[in-house]
C-alpha positions as CSV (number, residue, x, y, z in Angstrom):
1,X,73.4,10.1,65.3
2,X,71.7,8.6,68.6
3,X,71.8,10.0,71.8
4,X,71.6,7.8,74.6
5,X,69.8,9.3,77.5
6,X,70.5,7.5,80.8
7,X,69.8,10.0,83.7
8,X,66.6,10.2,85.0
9,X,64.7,13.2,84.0
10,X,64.1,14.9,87.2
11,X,67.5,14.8,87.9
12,X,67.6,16.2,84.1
13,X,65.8,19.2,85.7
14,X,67.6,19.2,88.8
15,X,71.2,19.6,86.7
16,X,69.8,22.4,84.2
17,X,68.5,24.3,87.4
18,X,72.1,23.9,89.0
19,X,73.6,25.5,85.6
20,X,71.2,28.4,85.6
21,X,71.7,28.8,88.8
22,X,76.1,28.6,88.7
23,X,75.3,30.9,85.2
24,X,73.3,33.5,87.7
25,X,76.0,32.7,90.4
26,X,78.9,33.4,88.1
27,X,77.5,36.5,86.1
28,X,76.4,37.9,90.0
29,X,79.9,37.3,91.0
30,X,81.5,39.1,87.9
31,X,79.3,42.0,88.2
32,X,80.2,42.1,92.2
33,X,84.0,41.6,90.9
34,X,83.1,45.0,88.6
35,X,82.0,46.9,91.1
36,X,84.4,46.1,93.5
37,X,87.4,46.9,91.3
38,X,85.4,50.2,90.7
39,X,84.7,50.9,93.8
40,X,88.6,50.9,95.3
41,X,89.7,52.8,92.0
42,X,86.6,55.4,93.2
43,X,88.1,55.3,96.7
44,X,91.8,56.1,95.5
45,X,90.4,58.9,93.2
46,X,88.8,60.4,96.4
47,X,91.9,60.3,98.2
48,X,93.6,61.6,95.7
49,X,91.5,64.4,95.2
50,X,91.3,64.9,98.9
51,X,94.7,64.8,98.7
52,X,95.2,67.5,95.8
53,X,92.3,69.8,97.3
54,X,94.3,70.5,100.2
55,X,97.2,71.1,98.2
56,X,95.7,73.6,96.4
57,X,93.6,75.2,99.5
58,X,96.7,75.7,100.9
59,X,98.2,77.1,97.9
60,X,95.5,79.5,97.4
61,X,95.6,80.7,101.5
62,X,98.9,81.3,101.0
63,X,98.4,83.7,97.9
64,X,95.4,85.3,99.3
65,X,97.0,86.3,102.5
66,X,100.0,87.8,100.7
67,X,97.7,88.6,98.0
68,X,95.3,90.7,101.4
69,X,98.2,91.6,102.5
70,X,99.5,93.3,98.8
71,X,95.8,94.9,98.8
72,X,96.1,96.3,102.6
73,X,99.1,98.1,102.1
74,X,97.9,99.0,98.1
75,X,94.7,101.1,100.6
76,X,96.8,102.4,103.0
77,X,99.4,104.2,100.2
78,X,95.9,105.0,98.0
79,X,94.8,106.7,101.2
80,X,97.6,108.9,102.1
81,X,97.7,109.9,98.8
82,X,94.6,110.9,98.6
83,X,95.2,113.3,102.0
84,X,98.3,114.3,100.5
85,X,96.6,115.5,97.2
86,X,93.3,116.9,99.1
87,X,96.3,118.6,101.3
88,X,98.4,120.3,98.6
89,X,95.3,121.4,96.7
90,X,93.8,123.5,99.9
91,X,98.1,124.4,100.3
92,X,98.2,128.4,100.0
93,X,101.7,129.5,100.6
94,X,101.0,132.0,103.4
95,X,104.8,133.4,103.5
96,X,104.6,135.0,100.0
97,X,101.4,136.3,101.5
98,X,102.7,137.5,104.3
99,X,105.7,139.1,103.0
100,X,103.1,141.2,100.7
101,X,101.0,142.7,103.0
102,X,104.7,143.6,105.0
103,X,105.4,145.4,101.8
104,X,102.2,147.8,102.3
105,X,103.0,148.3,105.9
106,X,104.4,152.0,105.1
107,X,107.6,153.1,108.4
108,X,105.6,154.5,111.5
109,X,102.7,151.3,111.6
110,X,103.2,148.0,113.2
111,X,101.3,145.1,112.6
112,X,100.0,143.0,115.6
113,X,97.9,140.5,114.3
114,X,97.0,139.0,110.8
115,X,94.1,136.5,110.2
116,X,92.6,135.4,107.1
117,X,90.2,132.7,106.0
118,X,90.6,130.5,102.8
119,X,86.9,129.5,103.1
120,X,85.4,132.8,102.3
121,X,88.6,134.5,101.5
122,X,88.6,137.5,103.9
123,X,91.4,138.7,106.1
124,X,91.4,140.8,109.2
125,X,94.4,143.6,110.1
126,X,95.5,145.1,113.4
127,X,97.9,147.4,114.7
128,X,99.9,150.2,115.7
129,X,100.0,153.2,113.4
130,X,102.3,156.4,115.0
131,X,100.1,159.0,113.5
132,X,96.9,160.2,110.9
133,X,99.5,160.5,107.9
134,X,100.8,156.6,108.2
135,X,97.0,155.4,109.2
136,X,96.0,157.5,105.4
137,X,99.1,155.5,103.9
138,X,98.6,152.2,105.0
139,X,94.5,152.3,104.0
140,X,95.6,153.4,100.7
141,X,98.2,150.9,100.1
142,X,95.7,148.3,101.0
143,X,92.8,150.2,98.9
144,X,95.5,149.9,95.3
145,X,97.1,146.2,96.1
146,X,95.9,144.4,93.5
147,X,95.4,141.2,95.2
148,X,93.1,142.8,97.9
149,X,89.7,144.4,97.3
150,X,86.6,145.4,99.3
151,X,89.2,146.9,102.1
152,X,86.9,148.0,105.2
153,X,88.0,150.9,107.8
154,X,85.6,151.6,110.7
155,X,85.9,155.5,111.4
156,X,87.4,154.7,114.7
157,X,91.1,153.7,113.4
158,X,90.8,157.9,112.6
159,X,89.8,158.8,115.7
160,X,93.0,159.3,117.0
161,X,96.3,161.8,116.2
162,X,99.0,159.8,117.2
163,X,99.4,156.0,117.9
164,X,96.1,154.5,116.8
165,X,94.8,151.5,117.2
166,X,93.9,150.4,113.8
167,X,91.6,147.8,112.1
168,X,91.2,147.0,108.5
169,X,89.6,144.0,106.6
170,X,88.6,143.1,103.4
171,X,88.8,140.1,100.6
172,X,91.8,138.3,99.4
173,X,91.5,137.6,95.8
174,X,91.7,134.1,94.6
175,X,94.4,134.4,92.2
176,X,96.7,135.2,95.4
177,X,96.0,131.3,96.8
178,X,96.5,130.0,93.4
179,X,99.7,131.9,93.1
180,X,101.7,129.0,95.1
């Protein structure tokens, strides 16, 4: 087989540079094709991402302010229960305590004033008492209660014959605050 070779040979040059260079200029354009096609798909991702972020930012602020909201109100009802608890534990029922140092007021002595501590369980006793005899009565019904010890009487509640100023004090016992 003969080939017949009738172009000159710098135009022979001239047409194998144009076909490198529409080979270049075709596999540049393909590549730029590529990109391009993968750079819209990359901008629609983004959007939709964008798009889904918000979503779920929105989402999520909605659930964490209920969810603050939830935890706020969890605090305040921990916290009053908490004062309730630290309140019924200090709670000493004073009427049952009352009503048994009334029992040991014997007739003939009035009480005028009652105080007592729960920090260092004393108590303190005033009153009227209408003579020596019911002054002797009321110290020893104090003396044997069994839920007071360490009774004090300053020798001037004896002073007196009739209606004497008295003052006693002493120590509650803890088993009468536990008693509730």
């Amino acid at each position: 087989m003969n080939f017949l070779n009738l172009i000159p040979s710098n135009q022979k040059s001239r047409l194998n540079r144009d076909r490198k260079f529409l080979l270049a200029h075709g596999a540049v354009g393909f590549i730029v094709f590529l990109i391009s096609i993968n750079s819209i798909f990359l901008i629609i991702a983004r959007f939709t991402l964008v798009k889904h972020y918000k979503k779920v930012k929105e989402d999520t602020t909605l659930v964490n302010t209920e969810s603050l909201f939830l935890q706020k109100e969890i605090t305040q009802i921990n916290k009053k229960t908490e004062t309730a608890q630290k309140i019924q534990e200090n709670f000493v029922k004073t009427s049952d305590m009352l009503d048994k140092i009334a029992g040991l007021v014997p007739n003939g002595a009035t009480l005028n004033y009652f105080q007592f501590e729960l920090k260092n369980n004393t108590f303190k006793i005033s009153g009227t008492a209408q003579n020596r005899d019911t002054l002797t009565k009321m110290k020893t019904n104090l003396e044997n209660a069994e839920f007071l010890s360490n009774i004090d009487s300053p020798l001037s509640n004896f002073l007196e014959k009739e209606n004497i100023e008295f003052k006693f004090s002493g120590t509650i016992k803890k088993e009468m605050f536990s008693s509730k």
